[in-house]
C-alpha positions as YAML, in Angstrom:
chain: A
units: angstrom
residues:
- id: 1
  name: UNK
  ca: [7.59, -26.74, 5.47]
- id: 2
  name: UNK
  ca: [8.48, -26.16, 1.51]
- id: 3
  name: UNK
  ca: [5.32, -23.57, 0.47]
- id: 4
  name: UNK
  ca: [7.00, -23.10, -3.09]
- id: 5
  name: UNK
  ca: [5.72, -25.30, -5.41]
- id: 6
  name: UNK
  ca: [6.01, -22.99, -8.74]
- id: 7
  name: UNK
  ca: [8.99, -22.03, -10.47]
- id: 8
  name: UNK
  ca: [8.41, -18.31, -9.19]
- id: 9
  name: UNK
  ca: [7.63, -16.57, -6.29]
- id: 10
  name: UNK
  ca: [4.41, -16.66, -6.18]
- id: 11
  name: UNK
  ca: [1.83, -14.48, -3.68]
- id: 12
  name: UNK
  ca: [0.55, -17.70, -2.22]
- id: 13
  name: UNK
  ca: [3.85, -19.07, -1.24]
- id: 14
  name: UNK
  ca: [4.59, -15.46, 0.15]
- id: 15
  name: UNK
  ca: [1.62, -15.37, 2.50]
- id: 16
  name: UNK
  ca: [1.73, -19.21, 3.53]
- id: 17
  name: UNK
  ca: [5.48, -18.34, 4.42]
- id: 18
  name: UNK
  ca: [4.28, -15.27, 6.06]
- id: 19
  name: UNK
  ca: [0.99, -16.54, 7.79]
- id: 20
  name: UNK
  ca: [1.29, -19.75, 7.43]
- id: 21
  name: UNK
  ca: [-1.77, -21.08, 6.00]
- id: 22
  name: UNK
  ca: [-3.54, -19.71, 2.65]
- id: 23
  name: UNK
  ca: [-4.76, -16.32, 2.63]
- id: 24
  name: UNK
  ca: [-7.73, -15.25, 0.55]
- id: 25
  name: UNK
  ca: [-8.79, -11.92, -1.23]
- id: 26
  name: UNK
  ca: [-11.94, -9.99, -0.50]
- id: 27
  name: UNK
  ca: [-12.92, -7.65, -2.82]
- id: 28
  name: UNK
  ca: [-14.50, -4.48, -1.68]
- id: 29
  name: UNK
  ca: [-16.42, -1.56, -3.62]
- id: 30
  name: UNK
  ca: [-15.38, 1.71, -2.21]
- id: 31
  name: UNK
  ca: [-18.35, 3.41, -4.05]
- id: 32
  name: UNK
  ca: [-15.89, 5.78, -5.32]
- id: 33
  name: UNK
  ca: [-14.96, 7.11, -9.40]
- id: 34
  name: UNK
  ca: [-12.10, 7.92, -10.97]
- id: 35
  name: UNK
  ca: [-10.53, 11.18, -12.45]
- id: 36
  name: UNK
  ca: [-10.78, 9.62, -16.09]
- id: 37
  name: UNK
  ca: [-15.11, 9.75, -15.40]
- id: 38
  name: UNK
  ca: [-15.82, 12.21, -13.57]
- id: 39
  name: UNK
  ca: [-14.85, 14.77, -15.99]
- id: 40
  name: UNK
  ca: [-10.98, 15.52, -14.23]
- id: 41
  name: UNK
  ca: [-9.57, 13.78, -17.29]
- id: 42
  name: UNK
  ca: [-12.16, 12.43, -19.55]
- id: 43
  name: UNK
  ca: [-15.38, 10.92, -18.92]
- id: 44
  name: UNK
  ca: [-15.38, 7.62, -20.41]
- id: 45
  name: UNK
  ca: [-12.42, 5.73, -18.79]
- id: 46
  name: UNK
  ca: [-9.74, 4.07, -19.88]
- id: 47
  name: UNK
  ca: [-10.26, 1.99, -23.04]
- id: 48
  name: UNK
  ca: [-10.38, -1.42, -21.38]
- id: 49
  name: UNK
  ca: [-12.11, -0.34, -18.11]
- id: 50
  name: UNK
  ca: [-15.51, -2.05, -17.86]
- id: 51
  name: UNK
  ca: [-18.62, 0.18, -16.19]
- id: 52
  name: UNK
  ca: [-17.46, -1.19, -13.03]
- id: 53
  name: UNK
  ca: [-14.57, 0.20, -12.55]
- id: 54
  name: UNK
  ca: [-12.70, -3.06, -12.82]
- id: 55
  name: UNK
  ca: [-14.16, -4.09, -10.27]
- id: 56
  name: UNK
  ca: [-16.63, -6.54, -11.93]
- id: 57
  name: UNK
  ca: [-15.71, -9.59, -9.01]
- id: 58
  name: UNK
  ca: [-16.30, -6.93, -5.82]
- id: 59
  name: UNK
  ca: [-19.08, -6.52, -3.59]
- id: 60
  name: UNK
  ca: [-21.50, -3.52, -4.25]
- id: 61
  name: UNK
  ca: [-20.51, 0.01, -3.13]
- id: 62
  name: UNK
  ca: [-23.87, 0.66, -2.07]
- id: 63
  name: UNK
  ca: [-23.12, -1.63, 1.01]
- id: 64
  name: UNK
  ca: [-21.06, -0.91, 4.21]
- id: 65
  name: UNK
  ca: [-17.76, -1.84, 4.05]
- id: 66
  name: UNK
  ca: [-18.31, -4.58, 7.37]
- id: 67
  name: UNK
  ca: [-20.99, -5.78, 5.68]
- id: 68
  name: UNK
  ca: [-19.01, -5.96, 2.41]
- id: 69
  name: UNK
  ca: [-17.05, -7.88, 4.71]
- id: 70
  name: UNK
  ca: [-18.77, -10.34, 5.87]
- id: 71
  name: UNK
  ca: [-21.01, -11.31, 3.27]
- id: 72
  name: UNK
  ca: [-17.41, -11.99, 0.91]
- id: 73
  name: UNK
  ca: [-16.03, -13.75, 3.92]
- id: 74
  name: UNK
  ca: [-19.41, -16.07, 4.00]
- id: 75
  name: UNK
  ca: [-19.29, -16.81, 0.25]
- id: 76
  name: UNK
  ca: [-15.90, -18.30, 0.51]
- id: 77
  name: UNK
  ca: [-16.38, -20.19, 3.76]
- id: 78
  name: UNK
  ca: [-19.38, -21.98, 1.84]
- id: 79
  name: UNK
  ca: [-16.68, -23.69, -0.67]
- id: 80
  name: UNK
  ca: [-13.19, -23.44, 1.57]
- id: 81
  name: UNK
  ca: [-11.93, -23.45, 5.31]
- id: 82
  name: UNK
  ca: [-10.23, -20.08, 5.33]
- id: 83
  name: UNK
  ca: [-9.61, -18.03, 8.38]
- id: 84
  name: UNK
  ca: [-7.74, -14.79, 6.76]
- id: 85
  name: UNK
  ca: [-8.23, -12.22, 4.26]
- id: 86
  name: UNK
  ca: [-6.68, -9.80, 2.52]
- id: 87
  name: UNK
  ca: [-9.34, -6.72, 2.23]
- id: 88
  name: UNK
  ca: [-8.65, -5.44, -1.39]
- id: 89
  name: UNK
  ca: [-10.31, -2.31, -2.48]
- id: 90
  name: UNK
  ca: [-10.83, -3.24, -6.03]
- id: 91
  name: UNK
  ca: [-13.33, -1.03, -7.57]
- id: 92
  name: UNK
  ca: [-12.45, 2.53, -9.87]
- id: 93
  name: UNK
  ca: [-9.64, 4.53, -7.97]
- id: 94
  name: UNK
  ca: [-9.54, 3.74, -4.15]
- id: 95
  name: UNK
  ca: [-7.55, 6.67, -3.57]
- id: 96
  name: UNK
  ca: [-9.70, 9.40, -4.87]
- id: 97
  name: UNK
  ca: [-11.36, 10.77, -2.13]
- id: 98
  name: UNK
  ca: [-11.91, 12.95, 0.76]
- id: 99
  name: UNK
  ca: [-9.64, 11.93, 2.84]
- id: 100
  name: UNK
  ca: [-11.87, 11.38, 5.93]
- id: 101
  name: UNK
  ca: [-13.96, 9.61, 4.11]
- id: 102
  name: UNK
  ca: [-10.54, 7.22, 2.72]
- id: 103
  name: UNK
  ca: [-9.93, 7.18, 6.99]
- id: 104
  name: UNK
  ca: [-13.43, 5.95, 7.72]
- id: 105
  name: UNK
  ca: [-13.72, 2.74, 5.02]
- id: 106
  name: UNK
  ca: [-9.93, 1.68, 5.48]
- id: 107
  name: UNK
  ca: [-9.95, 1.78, 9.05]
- id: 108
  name: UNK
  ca: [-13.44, -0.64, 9.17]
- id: 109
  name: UNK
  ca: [-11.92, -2.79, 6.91]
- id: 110
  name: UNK
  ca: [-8.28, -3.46, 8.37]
- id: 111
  name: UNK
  ca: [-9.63, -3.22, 12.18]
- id: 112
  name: UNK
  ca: [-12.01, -6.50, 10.92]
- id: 113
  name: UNK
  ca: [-10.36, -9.20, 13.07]
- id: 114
  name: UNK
  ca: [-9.79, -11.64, 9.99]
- id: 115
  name: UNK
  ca: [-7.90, -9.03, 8.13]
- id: 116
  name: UNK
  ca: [-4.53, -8.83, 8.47]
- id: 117
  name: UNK
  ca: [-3.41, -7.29, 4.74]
- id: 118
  name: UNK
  ca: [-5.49, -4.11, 3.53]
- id: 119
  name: UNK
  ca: [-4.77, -3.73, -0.17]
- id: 120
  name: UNK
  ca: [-5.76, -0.57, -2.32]
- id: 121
  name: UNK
  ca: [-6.13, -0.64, -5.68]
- id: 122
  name: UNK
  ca: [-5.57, 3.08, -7.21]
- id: 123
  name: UNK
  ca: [-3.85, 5.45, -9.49]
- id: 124
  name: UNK
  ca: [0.00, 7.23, -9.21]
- id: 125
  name: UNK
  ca: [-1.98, 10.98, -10.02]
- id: 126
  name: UNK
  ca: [-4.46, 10.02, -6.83]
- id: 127
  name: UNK
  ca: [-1.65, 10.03, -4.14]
- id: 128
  name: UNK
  ca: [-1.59, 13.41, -2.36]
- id: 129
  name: UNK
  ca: [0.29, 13.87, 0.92]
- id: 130
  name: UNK
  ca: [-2.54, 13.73, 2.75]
- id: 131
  name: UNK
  ca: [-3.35, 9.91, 1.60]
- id: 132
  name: UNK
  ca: [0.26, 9.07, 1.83]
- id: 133
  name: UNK
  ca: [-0.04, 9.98, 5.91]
- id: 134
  name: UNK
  ca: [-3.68, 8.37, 6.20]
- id: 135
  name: UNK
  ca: [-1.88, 5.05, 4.50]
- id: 136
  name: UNK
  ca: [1.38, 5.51, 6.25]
- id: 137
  name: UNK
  ca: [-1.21, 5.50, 10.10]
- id: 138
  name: UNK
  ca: [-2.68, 2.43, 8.37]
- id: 139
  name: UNK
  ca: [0.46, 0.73, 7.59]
- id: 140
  name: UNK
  ca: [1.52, 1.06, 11.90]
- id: 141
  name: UNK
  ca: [-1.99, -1.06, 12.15]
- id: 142
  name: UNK
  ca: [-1.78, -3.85, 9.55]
- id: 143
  name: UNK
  ca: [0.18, -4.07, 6.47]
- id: 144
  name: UNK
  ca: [-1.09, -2.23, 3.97]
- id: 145
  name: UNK
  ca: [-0.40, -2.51, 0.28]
- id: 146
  name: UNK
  ca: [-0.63, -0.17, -2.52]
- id: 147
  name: UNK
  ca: [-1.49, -1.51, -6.18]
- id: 148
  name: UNK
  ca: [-1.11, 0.81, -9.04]
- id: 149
  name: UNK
  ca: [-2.15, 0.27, -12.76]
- id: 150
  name: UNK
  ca: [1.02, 1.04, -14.83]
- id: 151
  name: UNK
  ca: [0.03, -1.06, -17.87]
- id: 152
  name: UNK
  ca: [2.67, -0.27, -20.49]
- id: 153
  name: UNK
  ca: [5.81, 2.04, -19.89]
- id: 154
  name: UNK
  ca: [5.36, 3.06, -23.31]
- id: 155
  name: UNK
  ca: [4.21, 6.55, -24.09]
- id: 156
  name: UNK
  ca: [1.70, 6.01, -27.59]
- id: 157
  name: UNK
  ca: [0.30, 2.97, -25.94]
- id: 158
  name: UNK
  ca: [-0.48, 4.84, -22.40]
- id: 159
  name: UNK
  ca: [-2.37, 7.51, -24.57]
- id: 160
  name: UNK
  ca: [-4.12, 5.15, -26.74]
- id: 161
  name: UNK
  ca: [-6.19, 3.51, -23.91]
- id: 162
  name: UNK
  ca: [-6.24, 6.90, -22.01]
- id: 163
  name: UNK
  ca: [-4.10, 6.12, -18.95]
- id: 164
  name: UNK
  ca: [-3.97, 9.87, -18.29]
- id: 165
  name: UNK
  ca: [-1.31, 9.94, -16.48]
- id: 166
  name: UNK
  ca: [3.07, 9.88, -17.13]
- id: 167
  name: UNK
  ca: [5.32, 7.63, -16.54]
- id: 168
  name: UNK
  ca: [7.31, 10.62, -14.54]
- id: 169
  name: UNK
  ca: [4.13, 10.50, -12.13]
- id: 170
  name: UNK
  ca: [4.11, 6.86, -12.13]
- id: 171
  name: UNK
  ca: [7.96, 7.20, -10.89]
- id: 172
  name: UNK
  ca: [7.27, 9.45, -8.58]
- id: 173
  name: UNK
  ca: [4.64, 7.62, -6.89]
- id: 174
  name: UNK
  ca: [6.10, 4.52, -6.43]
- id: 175
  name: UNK
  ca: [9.30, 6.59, -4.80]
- id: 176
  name: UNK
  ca: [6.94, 8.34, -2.82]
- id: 177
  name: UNK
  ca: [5.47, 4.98, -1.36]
- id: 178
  name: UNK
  ca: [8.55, 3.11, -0.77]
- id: 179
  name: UNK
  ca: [9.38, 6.42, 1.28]
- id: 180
  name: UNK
  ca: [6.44, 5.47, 3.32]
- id: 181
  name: UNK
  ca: [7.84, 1.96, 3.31]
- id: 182
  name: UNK
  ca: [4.26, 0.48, 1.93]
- id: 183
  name: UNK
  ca: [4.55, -2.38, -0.72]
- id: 184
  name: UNK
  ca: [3.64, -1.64, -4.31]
- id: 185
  name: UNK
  ca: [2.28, -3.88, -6.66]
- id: 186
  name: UNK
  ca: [2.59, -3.08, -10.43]
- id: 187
  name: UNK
  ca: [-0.06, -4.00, -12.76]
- id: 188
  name: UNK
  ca: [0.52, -4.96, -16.50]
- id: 189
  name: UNK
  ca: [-1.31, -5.87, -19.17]
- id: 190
  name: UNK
  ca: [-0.06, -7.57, -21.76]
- id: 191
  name: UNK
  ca: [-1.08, -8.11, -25.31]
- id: 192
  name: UNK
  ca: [-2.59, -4.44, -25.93]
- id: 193
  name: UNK
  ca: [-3.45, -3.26, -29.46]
- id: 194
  name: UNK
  ca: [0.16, -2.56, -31.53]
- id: 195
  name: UNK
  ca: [2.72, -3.74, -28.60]
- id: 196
  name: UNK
  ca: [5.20, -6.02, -29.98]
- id: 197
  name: UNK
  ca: [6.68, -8.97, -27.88]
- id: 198
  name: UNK
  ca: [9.70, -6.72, -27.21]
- id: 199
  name: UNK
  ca: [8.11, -3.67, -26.34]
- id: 200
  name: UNK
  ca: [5.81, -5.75, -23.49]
- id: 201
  name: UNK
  ca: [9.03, -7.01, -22.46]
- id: 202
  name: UNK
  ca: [10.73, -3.73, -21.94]
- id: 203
  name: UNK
  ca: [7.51, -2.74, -19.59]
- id: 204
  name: UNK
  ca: [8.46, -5.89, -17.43]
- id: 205
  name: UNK
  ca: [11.69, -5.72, -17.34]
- id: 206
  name: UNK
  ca: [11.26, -1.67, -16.28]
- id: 207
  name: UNK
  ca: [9.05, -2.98, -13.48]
- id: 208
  name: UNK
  ca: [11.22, -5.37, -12.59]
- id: 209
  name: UNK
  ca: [14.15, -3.17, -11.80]
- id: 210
  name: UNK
  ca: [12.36, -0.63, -9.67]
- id: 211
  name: UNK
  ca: [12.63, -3.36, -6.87]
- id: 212
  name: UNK
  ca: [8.96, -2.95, -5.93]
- id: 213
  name: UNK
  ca: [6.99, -5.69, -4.38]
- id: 214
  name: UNK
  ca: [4.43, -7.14, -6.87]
- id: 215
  name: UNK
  ca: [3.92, -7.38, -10.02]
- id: 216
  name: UNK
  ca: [0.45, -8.82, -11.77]
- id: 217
  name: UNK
  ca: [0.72, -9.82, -15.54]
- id: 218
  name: UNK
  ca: [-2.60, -9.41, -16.60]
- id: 219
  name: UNK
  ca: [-3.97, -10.57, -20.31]
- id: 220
  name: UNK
  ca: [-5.70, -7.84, -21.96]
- id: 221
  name: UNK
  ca: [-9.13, -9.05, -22.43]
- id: 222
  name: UNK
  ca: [-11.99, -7.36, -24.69]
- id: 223
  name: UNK
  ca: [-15.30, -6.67, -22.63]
- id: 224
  name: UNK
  ca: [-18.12, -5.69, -24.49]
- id: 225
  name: UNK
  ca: [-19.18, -2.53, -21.96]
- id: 226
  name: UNK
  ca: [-16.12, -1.07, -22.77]
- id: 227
  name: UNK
  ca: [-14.77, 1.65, -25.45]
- id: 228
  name: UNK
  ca: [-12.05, -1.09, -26.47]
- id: 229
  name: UNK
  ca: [-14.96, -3.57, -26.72]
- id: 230
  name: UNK
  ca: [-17.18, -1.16, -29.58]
- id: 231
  name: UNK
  ca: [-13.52, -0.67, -31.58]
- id: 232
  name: UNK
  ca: [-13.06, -4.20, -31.67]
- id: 233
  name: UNK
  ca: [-16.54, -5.04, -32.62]
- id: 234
  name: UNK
  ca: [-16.25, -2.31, -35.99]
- id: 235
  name: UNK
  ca: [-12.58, -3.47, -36.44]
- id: 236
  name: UNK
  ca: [-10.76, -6.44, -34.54]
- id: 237
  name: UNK
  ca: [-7.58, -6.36, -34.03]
- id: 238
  name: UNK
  ca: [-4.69, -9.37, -33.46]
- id: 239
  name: UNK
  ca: [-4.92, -10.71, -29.78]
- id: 240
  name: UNK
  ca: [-2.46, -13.13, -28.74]
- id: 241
  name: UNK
  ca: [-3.44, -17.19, -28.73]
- id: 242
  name: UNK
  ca: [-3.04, -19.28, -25.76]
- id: 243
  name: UNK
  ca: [0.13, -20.51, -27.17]
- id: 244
  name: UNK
  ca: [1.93, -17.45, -27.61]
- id: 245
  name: UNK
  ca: [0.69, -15.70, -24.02]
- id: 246
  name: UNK
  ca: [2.23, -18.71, -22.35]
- id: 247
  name: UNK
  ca: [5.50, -18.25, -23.79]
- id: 248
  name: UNK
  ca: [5.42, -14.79, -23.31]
- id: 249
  name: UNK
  ca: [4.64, -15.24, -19.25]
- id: 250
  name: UNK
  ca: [7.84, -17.24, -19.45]
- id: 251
  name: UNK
  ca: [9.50, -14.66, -21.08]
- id: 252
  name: UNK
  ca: [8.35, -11.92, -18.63]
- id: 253
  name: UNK
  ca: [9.01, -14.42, -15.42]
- id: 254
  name: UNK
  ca: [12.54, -14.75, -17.03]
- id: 255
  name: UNK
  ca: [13.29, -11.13, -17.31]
- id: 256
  name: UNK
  ca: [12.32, -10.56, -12.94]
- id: 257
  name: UNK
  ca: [14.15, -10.47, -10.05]
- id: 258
  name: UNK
  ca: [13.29, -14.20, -8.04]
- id: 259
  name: UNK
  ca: [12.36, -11.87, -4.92]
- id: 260
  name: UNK
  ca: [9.43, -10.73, -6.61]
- id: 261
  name: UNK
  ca: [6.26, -11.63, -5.62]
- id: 262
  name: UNK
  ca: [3.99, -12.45, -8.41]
- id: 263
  name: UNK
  ca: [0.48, -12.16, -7.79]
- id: 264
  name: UNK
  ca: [-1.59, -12.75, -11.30]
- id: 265
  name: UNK
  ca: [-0.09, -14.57, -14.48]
- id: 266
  name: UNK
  ca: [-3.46, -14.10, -16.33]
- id: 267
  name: UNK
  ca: [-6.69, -12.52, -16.19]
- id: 268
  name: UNK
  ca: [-10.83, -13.45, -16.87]
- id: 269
  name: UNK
  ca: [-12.99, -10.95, -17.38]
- id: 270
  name: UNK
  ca: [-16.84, -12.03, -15.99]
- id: 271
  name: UNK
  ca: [-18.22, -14.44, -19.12]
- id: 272
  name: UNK
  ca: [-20.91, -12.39, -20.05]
- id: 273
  name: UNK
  ca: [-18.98, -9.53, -20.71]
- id: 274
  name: UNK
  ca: [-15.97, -11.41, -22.27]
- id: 275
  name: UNK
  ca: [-15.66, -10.63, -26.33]
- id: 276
  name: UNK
  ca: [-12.47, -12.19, -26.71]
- id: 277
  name: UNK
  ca: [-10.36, -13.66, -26.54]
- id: 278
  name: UNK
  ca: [-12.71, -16.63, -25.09]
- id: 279
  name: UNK
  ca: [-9.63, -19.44, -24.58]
- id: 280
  name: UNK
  ca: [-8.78, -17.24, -21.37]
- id: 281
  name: UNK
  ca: [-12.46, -17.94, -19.63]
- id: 282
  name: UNK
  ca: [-10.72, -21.14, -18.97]
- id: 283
  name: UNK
  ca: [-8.25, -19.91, -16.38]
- id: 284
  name: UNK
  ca: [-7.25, -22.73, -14.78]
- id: 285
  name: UNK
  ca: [-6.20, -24.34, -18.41]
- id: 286
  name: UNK
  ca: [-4.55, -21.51, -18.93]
- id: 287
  name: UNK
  ca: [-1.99, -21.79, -15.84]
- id: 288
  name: UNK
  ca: [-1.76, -25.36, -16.16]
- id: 289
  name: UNK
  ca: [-0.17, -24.90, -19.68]
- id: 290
  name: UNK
  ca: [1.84, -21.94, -18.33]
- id: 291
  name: UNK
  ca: [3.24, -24.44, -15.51]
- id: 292
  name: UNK
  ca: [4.13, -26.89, -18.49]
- id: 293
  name: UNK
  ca: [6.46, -24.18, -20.68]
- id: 294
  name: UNK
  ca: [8.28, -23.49, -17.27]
- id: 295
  name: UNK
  ca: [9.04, -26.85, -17.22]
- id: 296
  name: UNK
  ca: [10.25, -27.61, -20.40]
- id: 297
  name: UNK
  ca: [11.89, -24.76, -20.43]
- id: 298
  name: UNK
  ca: [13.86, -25.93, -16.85]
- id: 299
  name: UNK
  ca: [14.23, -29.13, -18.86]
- id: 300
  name: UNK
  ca: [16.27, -27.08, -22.16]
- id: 301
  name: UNK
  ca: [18.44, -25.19, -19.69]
- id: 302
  name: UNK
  ca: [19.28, -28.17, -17.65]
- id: 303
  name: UNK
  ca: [17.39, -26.93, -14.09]
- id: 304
  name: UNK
  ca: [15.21, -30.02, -12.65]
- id: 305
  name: UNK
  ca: [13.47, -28.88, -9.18]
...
């Protein structure tokens, strides 16, 4: 059977090929922090991080994970037949913990019979040997998957919204990771204050040659809990229109490898948090005019699938 329908690899073509039906995310609340709150690095986050952790869609951290679990698993079975998930810890740093503690949560969540990816969302400073071996056990269970927020490659931009780490550690996480032979997936955001087209391009086209797994191309939007939210709201800045981010996914798509999966074109923060810009609440307008510039673009170059 033909799963690809886009002009990309997409993750849902990967894990119909793979598991051959649809797979669907859960996303958990670890109920941990991150060095850039709790006072390690800063205290405030980075710029565009909302209070929770950007993990505004997961369950609540106060919660067991199983029960996390199951209540996420309920909520999609009410709209869709689905039989298997991908856990995702979503929430703050998923990495930044004791590591017993890391042991305990992972292990309920990828020994959960309709599991069969376990996804961490984290940071490349929050990767000591000890989690790499905890995650490398894990990976001898189920996949597992590592997802780390790069954002931009370049240095003035990483300190502006307070990444708080290098692009050194960055490197040296990933190569640490695919030593342990777990997947990475590289988050980006495009469209943040004083980037030009070319320099967003250079951070894609840097992600794309490390040869990882993932990659998700996230718009930058402007929540109003956030430190990048209160500096808009005294002085706004340029964001990109729907037009131009569309032709700039096409650009990115253009400049990576066809093997790699991509798992987010876009990106909507929750609508009562969302300052701007507003067109990208409408999500599923937004890929459908993505899907249209690939085409005509296929049509310009002469490629008809």
């Amino acid at each position: 059977m033909l799963w690809n329908e886009k002009r990309y690899y997409s993750l849902d073509c990967y894990l119909k090929q793979t598991y051959g039906e649809k797979v669907y995310r859960l996303a958990l609340n670890g109920g941990m922090t991150c060095p850039n709150r709790d006072g390690t690095l800063g205290s405030r986050g980075c710029i565009f991080c909302s209070q929770a952790g950007s993990g505004d869609f997961a369950q609540k951290g106060c919660q067991p994970v199983s029960r996390q679990l199951t209540e996420a698993k309920a909520q999609i079975r009410a709209k869709r037949n689905c039989r298997k998930f991908i856990a995702y810890f979503q929430a703050y740093t998923n990495t930044y913990a004791p590591v017993d503690y890391l042991r305990k949560i992972f292990t309920e969540a990828i020994l959960d019979p309709d599991v069969v990816i376990l996804s961490i969302a984290t940071r490349p400073d929050c990767l000591s040997s000890d989690v790499l071996k905890l995650l490398t056990e894990l990976n001898q269970i189920k996949p597992v998957w590592i997802e780390l927020g790069l954002q931009t490659i370049h240095p003035h931009t990483s300190h502006f919204i307070r990444s708080g780490f290098t692009l050194e550690c960055f490197q040296q996480a990933v190569h640490a990771l695919k030593l342990c032979h777990i997947p990475v997936i590289v988050h980006v955001i495009l469209g943040l204050p004083g980037e030009s087209t070319m320099q967003m391009l250079e951070t894609v086209s840097y992600v794309g040659a490390l040869q990882v797994f993932g990659i998700k191309l996230q718009l930058l939007h402007i929540l109003s809990d956030t430190d990048l939210g209160e500096l808009y709201k005294k002085q706004p800045f340029p964001l990109l229109t729907q037009d131009a981010y569309c032709n700039l996914i096409a650009d990115c798509l253009e400049r990576l490898p066809p093997t790699i999966t991509i798992h987010r074109l876009t990106g909507d923060g929750p609508r009562k948090l969302l300052t701007a810009p507003l067109w990208s609440s409408a999500k599923r307008s937004v890929l459908n005019q993505i899907e249209r510039t690939l085409k005509l673009r296929d049509t310009w170059q002469g490629k008809y699938f």
